[in-house]
Every structure is written in structure tokens, then in C-alpha cells.
C-alpha positions, 0 to 999 in steps of 0.5 A, spaced: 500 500 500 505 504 501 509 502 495 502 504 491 502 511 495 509 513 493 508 511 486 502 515 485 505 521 488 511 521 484 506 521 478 502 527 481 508 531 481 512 529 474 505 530 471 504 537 476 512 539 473 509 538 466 502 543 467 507 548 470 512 547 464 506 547 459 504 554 462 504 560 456 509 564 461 513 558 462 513 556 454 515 563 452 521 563 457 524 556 454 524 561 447 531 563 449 534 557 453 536 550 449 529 547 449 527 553 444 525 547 438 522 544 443 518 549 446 516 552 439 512 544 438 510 545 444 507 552 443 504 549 437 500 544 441 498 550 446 495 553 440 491 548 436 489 543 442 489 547 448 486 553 446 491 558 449 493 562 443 489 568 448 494 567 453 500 567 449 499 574 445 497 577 452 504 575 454 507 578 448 508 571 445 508 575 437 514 579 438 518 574 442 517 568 436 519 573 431 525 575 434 527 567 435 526 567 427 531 572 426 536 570 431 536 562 430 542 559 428 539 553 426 533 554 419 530 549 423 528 553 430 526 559 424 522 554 421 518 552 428 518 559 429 515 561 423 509 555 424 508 558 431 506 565 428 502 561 422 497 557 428 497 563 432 494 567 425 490 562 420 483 563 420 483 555 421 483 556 428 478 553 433 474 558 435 467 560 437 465 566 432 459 569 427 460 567 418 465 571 415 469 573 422 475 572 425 476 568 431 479 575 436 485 572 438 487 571 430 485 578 429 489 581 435 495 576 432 494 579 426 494 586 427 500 585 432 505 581 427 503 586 421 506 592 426 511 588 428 514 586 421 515 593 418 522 593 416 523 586 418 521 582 411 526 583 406 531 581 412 527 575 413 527 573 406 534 573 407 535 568 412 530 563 409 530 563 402 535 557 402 531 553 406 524 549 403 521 549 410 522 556 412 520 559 406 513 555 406 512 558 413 513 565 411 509 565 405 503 562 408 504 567 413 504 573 409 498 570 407 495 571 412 497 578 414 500 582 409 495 587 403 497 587 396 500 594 397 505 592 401 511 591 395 517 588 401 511 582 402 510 582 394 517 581 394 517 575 398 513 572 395 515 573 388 522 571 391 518 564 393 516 563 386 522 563 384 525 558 388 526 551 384 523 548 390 515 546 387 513 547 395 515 553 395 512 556 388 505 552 392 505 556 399 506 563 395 501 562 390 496 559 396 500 566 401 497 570 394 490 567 393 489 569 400 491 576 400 486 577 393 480 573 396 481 576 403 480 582 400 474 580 395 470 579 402 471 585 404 466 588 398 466 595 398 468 596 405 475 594 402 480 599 399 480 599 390 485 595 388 491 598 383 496 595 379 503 595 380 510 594 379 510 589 384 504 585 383 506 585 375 513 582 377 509 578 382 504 575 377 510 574 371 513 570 376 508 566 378 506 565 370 512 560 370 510 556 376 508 548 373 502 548 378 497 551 373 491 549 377 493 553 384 495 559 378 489 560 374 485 561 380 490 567 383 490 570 376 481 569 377 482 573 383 487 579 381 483 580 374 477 580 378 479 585 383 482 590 378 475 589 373 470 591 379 469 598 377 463 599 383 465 604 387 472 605 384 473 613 382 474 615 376 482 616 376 483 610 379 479 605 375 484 600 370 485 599 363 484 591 365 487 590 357 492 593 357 495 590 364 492 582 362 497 584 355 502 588 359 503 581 363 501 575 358 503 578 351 510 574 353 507 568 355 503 568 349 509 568 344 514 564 348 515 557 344 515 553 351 509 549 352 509 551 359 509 558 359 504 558 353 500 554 356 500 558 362 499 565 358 493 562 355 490 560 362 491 567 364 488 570 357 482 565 360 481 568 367 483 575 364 477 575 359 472 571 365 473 577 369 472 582 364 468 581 357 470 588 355 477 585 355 477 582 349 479 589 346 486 586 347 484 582 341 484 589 337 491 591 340 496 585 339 496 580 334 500 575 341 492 573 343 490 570 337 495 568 334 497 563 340 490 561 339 491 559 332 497 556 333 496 552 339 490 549 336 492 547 330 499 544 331 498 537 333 501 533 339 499 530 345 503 532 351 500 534 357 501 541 357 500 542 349 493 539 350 492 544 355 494 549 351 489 547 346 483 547 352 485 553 354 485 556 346 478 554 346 476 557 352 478 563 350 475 563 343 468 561 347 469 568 351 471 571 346 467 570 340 461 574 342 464 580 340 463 582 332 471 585 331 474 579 334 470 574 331 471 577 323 479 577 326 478 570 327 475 569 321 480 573 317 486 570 320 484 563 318 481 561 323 474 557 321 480 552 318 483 552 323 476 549 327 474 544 321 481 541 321 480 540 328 474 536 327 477 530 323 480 528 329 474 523 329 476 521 322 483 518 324 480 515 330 482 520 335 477 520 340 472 526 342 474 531 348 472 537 351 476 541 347 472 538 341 465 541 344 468 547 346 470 549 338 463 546 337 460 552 340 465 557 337 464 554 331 456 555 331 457 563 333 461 563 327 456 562 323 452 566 325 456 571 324 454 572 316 452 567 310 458 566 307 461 563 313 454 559 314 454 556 308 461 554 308 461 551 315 454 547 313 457 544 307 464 542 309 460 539 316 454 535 318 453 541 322 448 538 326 451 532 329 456 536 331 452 541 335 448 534 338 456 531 340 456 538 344 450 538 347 451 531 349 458 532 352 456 539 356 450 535 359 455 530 361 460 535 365 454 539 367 453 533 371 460 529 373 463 536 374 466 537 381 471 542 382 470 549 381 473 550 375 471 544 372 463 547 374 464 554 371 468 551 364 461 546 363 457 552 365 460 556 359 460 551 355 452 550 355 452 559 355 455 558 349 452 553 346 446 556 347 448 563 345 450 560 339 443 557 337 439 563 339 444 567 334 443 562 328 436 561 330 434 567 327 435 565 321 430 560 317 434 555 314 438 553 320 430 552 323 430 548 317 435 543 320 434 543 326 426 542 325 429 535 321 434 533 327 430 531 332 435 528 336 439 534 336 432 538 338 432 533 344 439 535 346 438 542 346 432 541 351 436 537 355 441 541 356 437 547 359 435 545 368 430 550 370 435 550 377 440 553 371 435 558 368 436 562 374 442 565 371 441 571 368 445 570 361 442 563 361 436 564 362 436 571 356 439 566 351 434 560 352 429 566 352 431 568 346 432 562 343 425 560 344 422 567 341 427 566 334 424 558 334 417 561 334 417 567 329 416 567 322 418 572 317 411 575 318 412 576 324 414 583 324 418 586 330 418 592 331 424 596 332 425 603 335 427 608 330 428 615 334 423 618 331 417 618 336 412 619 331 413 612 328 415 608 335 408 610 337 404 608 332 400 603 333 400 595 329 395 598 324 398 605 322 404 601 322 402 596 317 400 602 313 405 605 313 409 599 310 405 598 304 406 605 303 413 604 303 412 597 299 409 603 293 414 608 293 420 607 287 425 602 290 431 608 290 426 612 295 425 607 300 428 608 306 435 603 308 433 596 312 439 594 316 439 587 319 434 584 315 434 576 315 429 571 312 426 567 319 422 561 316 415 562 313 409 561 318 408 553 317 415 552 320 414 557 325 408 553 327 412 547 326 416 549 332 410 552 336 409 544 336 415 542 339 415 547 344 408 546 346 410 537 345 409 534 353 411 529 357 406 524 357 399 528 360 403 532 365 407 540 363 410 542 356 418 542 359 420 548 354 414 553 356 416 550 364 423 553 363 421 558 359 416 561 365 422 559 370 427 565 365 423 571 368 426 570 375 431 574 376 432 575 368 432 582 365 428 586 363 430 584 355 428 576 357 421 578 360 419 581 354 422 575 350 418 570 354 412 575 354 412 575 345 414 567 346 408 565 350 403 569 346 406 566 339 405 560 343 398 562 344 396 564 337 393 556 335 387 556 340 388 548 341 394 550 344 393 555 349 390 549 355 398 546 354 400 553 356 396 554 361 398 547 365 406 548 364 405 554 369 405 560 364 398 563 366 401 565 372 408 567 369 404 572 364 400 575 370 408 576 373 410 579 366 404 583 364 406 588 370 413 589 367 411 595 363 415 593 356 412 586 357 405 588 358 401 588 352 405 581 349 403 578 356 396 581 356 394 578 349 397 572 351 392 571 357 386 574 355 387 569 349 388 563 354 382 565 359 377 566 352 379 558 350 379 556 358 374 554 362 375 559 368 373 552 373 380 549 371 383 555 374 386 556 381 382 561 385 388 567 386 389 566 378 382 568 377 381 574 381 389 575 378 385 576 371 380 581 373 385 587 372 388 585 366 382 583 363 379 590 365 384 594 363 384 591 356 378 594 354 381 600 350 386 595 346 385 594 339 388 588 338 385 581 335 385 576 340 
């Protein structure tokens, strides 16, 4: 019994000598004795699982360890150092506090080391930067503490891109990202970004990192911190394509696949951030032609089929703008495309890459008639435009990381971009109305929980409305002349046939005229919106009613003008009314520009629909609008 008693009383006093040793006073006090890499884990562990980190900053714990960091004789006690202060102010640590805050002893940490480090960087950067450990210590520490206007910080991380050590090059863009994100949270609370020399060399060194993932998405960060003009004065506001030149133009000439890849990603990014970047195009031959050449030089490494991806990326954000798409086509590059395509005839299997030339290629053609009708005679257009489709459904659901979602999210936009612009035209319907599998694909494609995108939801709308109209369908267009743009349909239709009398010579000029189909394509089509699944909802007017969530003003007007195509067949109208489109029409005909699409539209499914099938908020719903179209002239 005695024996036991001593036993425990050696434990008391060996685990009571440990707790006293453990003590933050005692732990910052063994810093400047032998034990100083073993106090460093120690302190670690006070930190991560003993919660003290409070403590240990009212004991004056930052200074301390920075001091330790830049008198060690040993890199690995400055690297420990260095960790210590990482625990101390990452945003990781456990601590109770509100969404979108800081634990309190993160930002007192922070705050104390931002004050303590002043002047003390670039000597810092000197004792670390020929050991890996110390290096990746720092960088994730500047990370958490420094600004983007801090040029000793930019130059530390800059120095750790440089490293040959992959390790390195990780933490400082990791260090990066953070600092852009940290300051993208911040909103309008934060101060307007501008760039710099510094950040210039920063974003060039990080261009010859390998770890394209981890680059692509510090260049999506910096590119969308300088394009954010919200609140931005006007000296301060940048010239986002003569910077993203000034900083990629290099890469982008360079004939080492890794540099041209990583220039192309970072052209992606920049033309993400910012559509208007795309002038970049008009000022430099550099963009397009890497394009060019990565697209229709042949191999397989790992790094050239990146380039290709990141080519046509470019392409697909690009394309939308007339001058670049005539450059393009200039340049060759609607060969450059076809040639791209008979990889299937040699046997090479179809990529993502392949879908995303689809959707470039579709845009293109829309561009005028000559390059319409090239590209529907060298390829089954349509089979091309089905492939497309079938490969962005397939990413849409197997997409995982961010970057795989937001490419197949700009895929299936440009894809639909694409038909709305070739959709206006009657030959393209005529091909489209004989492939059915490719009318299939399309409505596939378009979720209703995808349509809550404004972009999405306005080139699905307008899509619809082109597939719908007839060349007798007249649209009307402002003039300037307030005389004509407030005539009504019948004055109008007057005032045409007036101009139809007059000499040829005499009539006013007609731009942008195109031939939409005759009326029984038209009514073809109508039939296709309106097909249902079994006894249930037509799926195409279902998610057309779902585009007016959040959309435009320009989509309500489309979804307004479609459903009152929609309407004009009498045996149709009950379809439409049991895909959600009354309800839709009551919401658009409040929207003044919608209004009288959207009350034809109503007054004719209410006419041909018995009152009992309705809800009974729908039918008191239609009372005002019904009464306040008394004075219309229209035909219902």
C-alpha cells in the first residue's frame, strides 16, 4: 500500500512539473534557453489543442517568436518559429465566432505581427530563402497578414516563386490567393485595388510556376479585383487590357509549352473577369495568334493539350464580340476549327476541347452567310452541335471542382448563345426542325435550377422567341423618331405598304434584315415547344416561365412575345396554361415593356379556358388585366 502511495505521488508531481512547464509564461521563457525547438512544438500544441493562443499574445508571445526567427542559428528553430506565428494567425483556428469573422485572438495576432514586421521582411527573406521549410512558413504567413500594397511582402513572395523548390512556388501562390480573396470579402468596405510594379513582377513570376491549377485561380482573383469598377473613382479605375497584355503578351509568344500554356490560362481568367477585355484582341496580334497556333499544331503532351483547352476557352469568351470574331475569321481561323474536327476521322477520340470549338464554331456562323454556308457544307453541322450538347450535359453533371463547374457552365452559355444567334435565321430552323435528336439535346441541356442565371436564362429566352417567329412576324424596332415608335400595329402596317409603293431608290435603308422561316415552320416549332411529357407540363414553356426570375428586363419581354406566339393556335393555349405560364404572364404583364405581349397572351388563354380549371388567386389575378384591356385594339 505504501509502495502504491509513493508511486502515485511521484506521478502527481512529474505530471504537476509538466502543467507548470506547459504554462504560456513558462513556454515563452524556454524561447531563449536550449529547449527553444522544443518549446516552439510545444507552443504549437498550446495553440491548436489547448486553446491558449489568448494567453500567449497577452504575454507578448508575437514579438518574442519573431525575434527567435531572426536570431536562430539553426533554419530549423526559424522554421518552428515561423509555424508558431502561422497557428497563432490562420483563420483555421478553433474558435467560437459569427460567418465571415475572425476568431479575436487571430485578429489581435494579426494586427500585432503586421506592426511588428515593418522593416523586418526583406531581412527575413534573407535568412530563409535557402531553406524549403522556412520559406513555406513565411509565405503562408504573409498570407495571412500582409495587403497587396505592401511591395517588401510582394517581394517575398515573388522571391518564393522563384525558388526551384515546387513547395515553395505552392505556399506563395496559396500566401497570394489569400491576400486577393481576403480582400474580395471585404466588398466595398475594402480599399480599390491598383496595379503595380510589384504585383506585375509578382504575377510574371508566378506565370512560370508548373502548378497551373493553384495559378489560374490567383490570376481569377487579381483580374477580378482590378475589373470591379463599383465604387472605384474615376482616376483610379484600370485599363484591365492593357495590364492582362502588359503581363501575358510574353507568355503568349514564348515557344515553351509551359509558359504558353500558362499565358493562355491567364488570357482565360483575364477575359472571365472582364468581357470588355477582349479589346486586347484589337491591340496585339500575341492573343490570337497563340490561339491559332496552339490549336492547330498537333501533339499530345500534357501541357500542349492544355494549351489547346485553354485556346478554346478563350475563343468561347471571346467570340461574342463582332471585331474579334471577323479577326478570327480573317486570320484563318474557321480552318483552323474544321481541321480540328477530323480528329474523329483518324480515330482520335472526342474531348472537351472538341465541344468547346463546337460552340465557337456555331457563333461563327452566325456571324454572316458566307461563313454559314461554308461551315454547313464542309460539316454535318448538326451532329456536331448534338456531340456538344451531349458532352456539356455530361460535365454539367460529373463536374466537381470549381473550375471544372464554371468551364461546363460556359460551355452550355455558349452553346446556347450560339443557337439563339443562328436561330434567327430560317434555314438553320430548317435543320434543326429535321434533327430531332439534336432538338432533344438542346432541351436537355437547359435545368430550370440553371435558368436562374441571368445570361442563361436571356439566351434560352431568346432562343425560344427566334424558334417561334416567322418572317411575318414583324418586330418592331425603335427608330428615334417618336412619331413612328408610337404608332400603333395598324398605322404601322400602313405605313409599310406605303413604303412597299414608293420607287425602290426612295425607300428608306433596312439594316439587319434576315429571312426567319415562313409561318408553317414557325408553327412547326410552336409544336415542339408546346410537345409534353406524357399528360403532365410542356418542359420548354416550364423553363421558359422559370427565365423571368431574376432575368432582365430584355428576357421578360422575350418570354412575354414567346408565350403569346405560343398562344396564337387556340388548341394550344390549355398546354400553356398547365406548364405554369398563366401565372408567369400575370408576373410579366406588370413589367411595363412586357405588358401588352403578356396581356394578349392571357386574355387569349382565359377566352379558350374554362375559368373552373383555374386556381382561385389566378382568377381574381385576371380581373385587372382583363379590365384594363378594354381600350386595346388588338385581335385576340
Amino acid at each position: 500500500v505504501q509502495h502504491a502511495r509513493r508511486l502515485r505521488e511521484e506521478i502527481s508531481m512529474q505530471k504537476s512539473q509538466r502543467d507548470d512547464q506547459s504554462l504560456p509564461s513558462q513556454l515563452l521563457e524556454r524561447l531563449n534557453s536550449d529547449e527553444a525547438l522544443d518549446a516552439c512544438d510545444q507552443i504549437r500544441r498550446a495553440i491548436l489543442e489547448r486553446h491558449q493562443a489568448l494567453a500567449l499574445l497577452k504575454l507578448d508571445a508575437v514579438p518574442k517568436l519573431l525575434a527567435l526567427a531572426l536570431k536562430a542559428a539553426q533554419q530549423e528553430l526559424r522554421k518552428a518559429a515561423l509555424q508558431c506565428l502561422c497557428n497563432m494567425t490562420s483563420a483555421t483556428l478553433a474558435e467560437d465566432c459569427p460567418p465571415g469573422m475572425l476568431p479575436a485572438a487571430v485578429e489581435i495576432a494579426r494586427k500585432q505581427l503586421r506592426q511588428q514586421m515593418a522593416g523586418k521582411l526583406l531581412e527575413l527573406r534573407q535568412l530563409c530563402q535557402d531553406h524549403a521549410g522556412s520559406m513555406i512558413q513565411l509565405a503562408h504567413l504573409l498570407g495571412h497578414c500582409q495587403e497587396l500594397e505592401d511591395e517588401d511582402a510582394l517581394e517575398v513572395l515573388r522571391t518564393a516563386l522563384d525558388s526551384p523548390e515546387e513547395s515553395v512556388q505552392r505556399a506563395a501562390l496559396v500566401a497570394l490567393h489569400g491576400i486577393c480573396d481576403a480582400r474580395r470579402l471585404l466588398g466595398s468596405k475594402g480599399a480599390a485595388v491598383v496595379p503595380s510594379r510589384c504585383l506585375q513582377k509578382c504575377l510574371e513570376s508566378a506565370l512560370h510556376s508548373p502548378l497551373q491549377d493553384l495559378l489560374q485561380g490567383l490570376l481569377a482573383e487579381v483580374f477580378a479585383l482590378l475589373a470591379d469598377d463599383e465604387d472605384r473613382p474615376e482616376q483610379m479605375k484600370v485599363d484591365l487590357a492593357h495590364f492582362g497584355l502588359l503581363v501575358l503578351e510574353p507568355f503568349l509568344q514564348s515557344e515553351d509549352q509551359l509558359l504558353q500554356s500558362n499565358g493562355l490560362a491567364g488570357l482565360t481568367s483575364l477575359l472571365a473577369a472582364k468581357s470588355k477585355a477582349a479589346q486586347l484582341l484589337q491591340q496585339s496580334q500575341a492573343p490570337l495568334t497563340a490561339m491559332l497556333r496552339a490549336l492547330s499544331s498537333p501533339g499530345t503532351e500534357p501541357w500542349h493539350c492544355k494549351a489547346q483547352n485553354h485556346a478554346a476557352e478563350c475563343l468561347l469568351l471571346a467570340v461574342s464580340d463582332a471585331s474579334t470574331r471577323q479577326r478570327w475569321i480573317e486570320g484563318g481561323g474557321i480552318d483552323v476549327i474544321l481541321n480540328a474536327f477530323s480528329n474523329l476521322e483518324k480515330g482520335k477520340e472526342r474531348n472537351f476541347v472538341d465541344a468547346k470549338l463546337v460552340a465557337v464554331l456555331a457563333i461563327l456562323a452566325a456571324h454572316n452567310k458566307e461563313v454559314r454556308d461554308e461551315v454547313f457544307d464542309r460539316v454535318d453541322f448538326m451532329m456536331e452541335l448534338r456531340y456538344a450538347l451531349e458532352v456539356a450535359q455530361s460535365r454539367v453533371a460529373t463536374a466537381t471542382s470549381s473550375e471544372d463547374k464554371r468551364q461546363a457552365k460556359r460551355l452550355c452559355s455558349g452553346l446556347f448563345e450560339s443557337f439563339a444567334c443562328l436561330s434567327i435565321h430560317g434555314e438553320f430552323k430548317e435543320l434543326l426542325i429535321s434533327s430531332k435528336k439534336t432538338l432533344a439535346a438542346l432541351q436537355a441541356l437547359a435545368k430550370e435550377e440553371d435558368l436562374g442565371d441571368a445570361g442563361l436564362s436571356f439566351f434560352f429566352a431568346m432562343l425560344i422567341y427566334n424558334l417561334c417567329r416567322s418572317r411575318d412576324d414583324k418586330m418592331r424596332r425603335k427608330t428615334g423618331n417618336p412619331m413612328i415608335d408610337e404608332l400603333g400595329s395598324d398605322d404601322l402596317k400602313a405605313l409599310e405598304e406605303f413604303y412597299e409603293r414608293m420607287p425602290p431608290e426612295a425607300r428608306p435603308a433596312v439594316n439587319g434584315e434576315v429571312d426567319a422561316g415562313d409561318a408553317q415552320l414557325a408553327a412547326k416549332m410552336r409544336s415542339w415547344c408546346l410537345q409534353r411529357e406524357g399528360s403532365g407540363a410542356s418542359p420548354v414553356v416550364s423553363k421558359l416561365c422559370r427565365c423571368i426570375q431574376g432575368s432582365s428586363v430584355q428576357c421578360k419581354v422575350l418570354v412575354a412575345e414567346s408565350l403569346r406566339f405560343l398562344c396564337q393556335d387556340q388548341s394550344q393555349r390549355k398546354f400553356v396554361a398547365a406548364s405554369h405560364g398563366l401565372r408567369a404572364l400575370l408576373v410579366l404583364e406588370k413589367e411595363p415593356k412586357a405588358t401588352e405581349a403578356a396581356r394578349q397572351a392571357l386574355a387569349q388563354i382565359l377566352i379558350s379556358t374554362n375559368p373552373a380549371s383555374l386556381q382561385y388567386q389566378e382568377q381574381l389575378d385576371s380581373v385587372r388585366p382583363l379590365l384594363e384591356m378594354f381600350s386595346s385594339s388588338n385581335e385576340l
